[in-house]
N, C-alpha and C positions, 0 to 999 in steps of 0.2 A: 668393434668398439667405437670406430669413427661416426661408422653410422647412428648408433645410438645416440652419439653427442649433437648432431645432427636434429635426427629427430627431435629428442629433449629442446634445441635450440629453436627450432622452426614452432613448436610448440608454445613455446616460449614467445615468441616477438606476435604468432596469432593472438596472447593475450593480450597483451601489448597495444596491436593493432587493435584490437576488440574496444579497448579498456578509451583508445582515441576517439572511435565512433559512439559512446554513452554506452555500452554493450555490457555484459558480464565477463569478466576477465576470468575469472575461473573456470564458467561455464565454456567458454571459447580454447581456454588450456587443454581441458579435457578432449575437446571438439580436436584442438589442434592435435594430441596425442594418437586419436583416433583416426584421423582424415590427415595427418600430413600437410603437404602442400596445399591439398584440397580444400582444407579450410582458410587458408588464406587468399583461394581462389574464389570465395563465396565470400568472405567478408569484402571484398573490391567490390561488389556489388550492392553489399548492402546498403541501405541508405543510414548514414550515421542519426542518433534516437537521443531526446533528453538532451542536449547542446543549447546553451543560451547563448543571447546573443554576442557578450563577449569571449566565449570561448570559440563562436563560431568565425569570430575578427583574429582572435589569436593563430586558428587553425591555418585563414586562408594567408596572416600574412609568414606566417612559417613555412605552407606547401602551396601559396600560391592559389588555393582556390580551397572553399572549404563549403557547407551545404547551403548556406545565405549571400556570401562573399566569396569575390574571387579577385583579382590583382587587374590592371587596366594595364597591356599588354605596351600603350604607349610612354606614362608615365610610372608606372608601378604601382598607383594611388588602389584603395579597397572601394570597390564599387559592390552595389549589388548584383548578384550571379544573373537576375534576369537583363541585366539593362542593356539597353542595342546602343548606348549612346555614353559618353565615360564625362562624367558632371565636372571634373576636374580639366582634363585636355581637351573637351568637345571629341574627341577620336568615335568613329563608327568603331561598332565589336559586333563579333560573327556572334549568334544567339547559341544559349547553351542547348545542346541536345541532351537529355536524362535519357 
């Protein structure tokens, strides 16, 4: 039984996760129901789809980095994800590897 709550669960938050990166949330449940972990293992990779640019500001200042923005490690400020140089502290930043 525990398992089952489990599964249902982890099935659950892949929608979830799906529904973050612009994805289909139902279509991802299902996914999740069938693939398990597995499919939370494949959404990490995917590249999040359909995100404007303030949800992609909202993303990065809640987890820190999101597909446009990411947070400037010396001041917390939202910079863009490519920038070698952070427009607010002057601070160098290591470039993002995709």
């Amino acid at each position: 039984m525990e398992y089952l709550i489990v599964w249902v669960a982890v099935a659950c938050v892949s929608a979830w996760y799906a529904k973050q990166k612009g994805r289909s949330a139902g279509a991802w449940l299902l996914l999740g129901l069938l693939l398990h972990v597995f499919a939370l293992i494949i959404l990490w990779f995917l590249n999040p789809v359909g995100i404007d640019d303030a949800k992609s500001q909202a993303i990065a200042r809640k987890f820190g980095v999101s597909a446009r923005y990411r947070k400037c490690p010396q001041c917390a400020e939202l910079i863009q994800r490519e920038a070698l140089k952070c427009r607010y502290c002057q601070a160098q930043l290591e470039p993002v590897l995709d």
